[in-house]
Residue, then its C-alpha position, 0 to 999 in steps of 0.5 A: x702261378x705255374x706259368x708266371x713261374x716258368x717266364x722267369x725261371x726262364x728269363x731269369x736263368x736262361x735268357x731264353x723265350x723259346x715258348x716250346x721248351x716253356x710249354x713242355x716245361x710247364x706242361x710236366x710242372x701241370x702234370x706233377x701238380x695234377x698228380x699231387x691234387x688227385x693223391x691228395x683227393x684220393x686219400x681223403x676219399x679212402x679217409x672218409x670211407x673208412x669213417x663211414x664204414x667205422x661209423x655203419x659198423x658201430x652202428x650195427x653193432x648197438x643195433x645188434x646189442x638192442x636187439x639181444x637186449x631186447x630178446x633177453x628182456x622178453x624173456x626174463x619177463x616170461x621167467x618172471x611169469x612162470x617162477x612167480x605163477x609157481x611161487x604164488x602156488x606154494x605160497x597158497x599151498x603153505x598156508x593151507x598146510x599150516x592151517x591143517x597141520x594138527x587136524x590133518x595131518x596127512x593132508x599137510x603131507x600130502x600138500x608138502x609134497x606139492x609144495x616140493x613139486x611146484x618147487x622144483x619145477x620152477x627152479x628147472x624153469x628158471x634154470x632153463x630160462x637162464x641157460x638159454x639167456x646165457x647162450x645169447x652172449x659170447x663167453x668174453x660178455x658172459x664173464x666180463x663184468x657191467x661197464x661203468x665210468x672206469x670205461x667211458x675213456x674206451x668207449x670215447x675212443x671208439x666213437x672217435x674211430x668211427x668218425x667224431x673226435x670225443x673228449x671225456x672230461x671229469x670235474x669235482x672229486x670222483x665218488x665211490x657208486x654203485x654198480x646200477x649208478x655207473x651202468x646208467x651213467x655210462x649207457x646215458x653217454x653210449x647213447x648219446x654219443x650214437x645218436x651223435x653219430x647217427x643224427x648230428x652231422x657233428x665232428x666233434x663232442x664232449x662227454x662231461x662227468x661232474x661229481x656234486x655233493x649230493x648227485x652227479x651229472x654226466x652231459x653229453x655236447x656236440x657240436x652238430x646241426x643242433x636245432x635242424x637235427x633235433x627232429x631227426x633224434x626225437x625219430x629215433x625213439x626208443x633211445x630217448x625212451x630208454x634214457x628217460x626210464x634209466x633217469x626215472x628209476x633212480x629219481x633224477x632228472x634228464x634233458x634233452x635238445x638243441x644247445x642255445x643258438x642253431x649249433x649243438x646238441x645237449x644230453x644232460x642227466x642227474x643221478x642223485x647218489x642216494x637214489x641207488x639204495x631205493 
C-alpha cells in the first residue's frame, strides 16, 4: 500500500519516475510506520505488564490476608481452649461450694478463693491471647469495621486494576441484613473474583446481587476457559472449602462450575435471611 502510494503521489504530482527519490521516499514513510507499530507494540507490552504485575500483587495480597486468617484462627481455638478448661473448673468448683455451703462453710470459702483465682487467670489469657491477635493487623484494620455489600463497588475496582473489567449489578429492593449475612456475601464475591484472576484466563465478570423475598443470591460469572479451567479451580482447595462452610453456616445453598457450553464460569450462593438469627 505504501508503495502503490508512492508511484502515484509521484505520477500524480510530480510527473516523474525517478525510482531513487521513490525508494528514499518510501523508504522514510517505512521508517515512520516501522516506528508508529514498535510504540504501539511497546505500550501494550508495558500495559500487559503492569496487569500482571497488579494481578501478582493482589494476589499476594489474599495470600497474605489467609495467611493471618489462618494464624489468627489457630489462635482463638487455643483461646477457646484455655478460657473454657478454666470455666469448666469454676463451674465444677461452684457446684461443690453451693453443696457445702451450710455444712462447711470454711471449705466454700476456701473454694471461692479458687474460684476467683481460676478466674482471674483466664481473663489474663484471654486478654493476652487478644492482644497478640490485635497485633497482627495494622491500626487502620484494627478500627475499620467488617466489609459488607456497601464494599463490593471497591472491591470490583480493584480487581479490575489488576486485569479483568468487574460490573457489579443489583437487582429487586436492597434489604436490611446482618452484619455475618453481608461478611459472607461479600468474601463468597472476593473469592470468586480471585479465582477469576488466577484460573479463568477471563477478561471480563459479573458480580449479580439479587434480593428475593425470603434469601438473597450473589452470583459471580465470568467469561473465561469455563470447562477447561474448572480443574484447575477445584486445585485450588481451600477457597472452595471456604465458601462451602460459609454457605453451611447460614443454611443455604452454593454451586459451583463451568457455565453451559465450554466458556465461563458460575459462583452462585443463596443466603436465606432468617438463617442469620440461628
Amino acid at each position: 500500500m505504501a508503495a502503490a502510494a508512492v508511484a502515484a503521489f509521484f505520477a500524480t504530482n510530480r510527473g516523474t519516475w525517478d525510482w531513487e527519490v521513490m525508494v528514499s521516499t518510501a523508504a522514510t514513510w517505512s521508517l515512520a510506520w516501522g516506528a508508529g507499530i514498535f510504540a504501539r507494540l511497546r505500550s501494550e507490552q508495558v500495559q500487559v505488564a503492569g496487569a500482571r504485575v497488579a494481578a501478582l500483587e493482589f494476589e499476594q495480597e489474599i495470600r497474605a490476608r489467609e495467611a493471618a486468617a489462618d494464624e489468627r484462627a489457630r489462635m482463638a481455638r487455643e483461646l477457646h481452649d484455655i478460657v473454657g478448661h478454666s470455666l469448666n473448673v469454676i463451674v465444677i468448683q461452684a457446684g461443690g461450694a453451693r453443696r457445702v455451703f451450710e455444712t462447711r462453710p470454711e471449705v466454700a470459702l476456701d473454694v471461692l478463693g479458687s474460684i476467683e483465682s481460676a478466674g482471674r487467670e483466664a481473663l489474663f489469657d484471654m486478654e493476652r491471647m487478644l492482644d497478640v491477635m490485635r497485633s497482627t493487623d495494622s491500626a487502620d484494620e484494627v478500627s475499620a469495621p467488617q466489609p459488607g455489600l456497601a464494599q463490593l463497588q471497591s472491591l470490583a475496582d480493584h480487581v479490575s486494576e489488576a486485569g479483568i473489567l468487574v460490573t457489579v449489578i443489583v437487582e429487586g429492593k436492597p434489604q436490611e441484613l446482618a452484619t455475618s449475612l453481608e461478611l459472607t456475601a461479600y468474601r463468597i464475591v472476593q473469592e470468586s473474583l480471585t479465582n477469576c484472576l488466577k484460573h479463568s484466563g477471563a477478561s471480563e465478570a459479573t458480580v449479580t446481587v439479587r434480593y428475593g423475598s425470603e434469601a438473597i443470591e450473589v452470583q459471580v460469572a465470568d467469561n473465561g476457559r469455563g470447562a477447561e479451567a474448572e480443574a484447575n479451580r477445584r486445585g485450588s482447595g481451600r477457597g472452595h472449602v471456604g465458601m462451602r462452610e460459609r454457605v453451611a453456616v447460614f443454611g443455604g445453598e452454593l454451586s459451583i462450575g463451568a457455565a453451559s457450553g465450554q466458556q465461563g464460569y458460575v459462583v452462585r450462593a443463596q443466603l436465606p435471611y432468617g438463617s442469620a438469627l440461628r
